[in-house]
C-alpha positions in Angstrom: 11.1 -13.8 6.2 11.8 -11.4 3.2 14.2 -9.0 2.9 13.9 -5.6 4.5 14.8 -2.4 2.7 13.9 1.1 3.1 12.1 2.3 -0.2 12.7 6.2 -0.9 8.7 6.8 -1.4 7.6 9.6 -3.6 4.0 11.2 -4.1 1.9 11.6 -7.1 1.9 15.5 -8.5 -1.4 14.4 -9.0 -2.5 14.0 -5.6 -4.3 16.8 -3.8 -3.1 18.2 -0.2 -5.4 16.5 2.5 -6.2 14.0 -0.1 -5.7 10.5 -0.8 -2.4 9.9 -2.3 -1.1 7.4 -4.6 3.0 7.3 -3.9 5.5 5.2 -6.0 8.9 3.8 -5.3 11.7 1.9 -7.0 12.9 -1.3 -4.8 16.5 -2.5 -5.6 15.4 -5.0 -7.8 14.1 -2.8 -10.2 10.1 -3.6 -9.2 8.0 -0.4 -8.7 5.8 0.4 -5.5 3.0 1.7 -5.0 0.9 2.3 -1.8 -2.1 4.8 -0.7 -2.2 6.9 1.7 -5.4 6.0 3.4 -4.0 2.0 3.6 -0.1 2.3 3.5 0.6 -0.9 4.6 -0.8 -2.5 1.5 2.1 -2.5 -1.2 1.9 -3.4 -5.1 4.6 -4.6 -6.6 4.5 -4.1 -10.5 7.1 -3.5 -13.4 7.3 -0.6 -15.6 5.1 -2.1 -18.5 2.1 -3.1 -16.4 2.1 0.2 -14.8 2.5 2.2 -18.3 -1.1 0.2 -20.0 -2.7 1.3 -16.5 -2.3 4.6 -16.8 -2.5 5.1 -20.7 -6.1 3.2 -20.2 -6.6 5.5 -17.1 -5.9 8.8 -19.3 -8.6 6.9 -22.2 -11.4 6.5 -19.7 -11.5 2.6 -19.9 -12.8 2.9 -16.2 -15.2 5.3 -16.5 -18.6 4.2 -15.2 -16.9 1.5 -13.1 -17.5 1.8 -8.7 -15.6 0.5 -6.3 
């Protein structure tokens, strides 16, 4: 069984009241989390890099035109 920890979860700025969120937290390894609202048993794990190309390709509309 893995180890259980309580994560100090934090919300986006970005998201919206009422809206689907995106929160983040840091475990005690160092990893980061991040969970949505709408599913928040589904966790990410990810490490600062990773997470830094995401969003700098999210801000320069790689995604654009791509549906879910």
């Amino acid at each position: 069984m893995p180890p259980t920890f309580e994560l100090a979860w934090q919300k986006s700025s970005y998201s919206e009241t009422g809206s689907s969120c995106v929160y983040i937290a840091t475990a005690p390894d160092g990893t980061l989390r991040l969970r949505e609202s709408d599913d928040p048993d589904i966790i990410l794990a990810t490490s600062h890099g990773p997470l830094q190309a995401l969003i700098r390709a999210l801000k320069a509309g790689a995604f654009e035109g791509i549906q879910a």
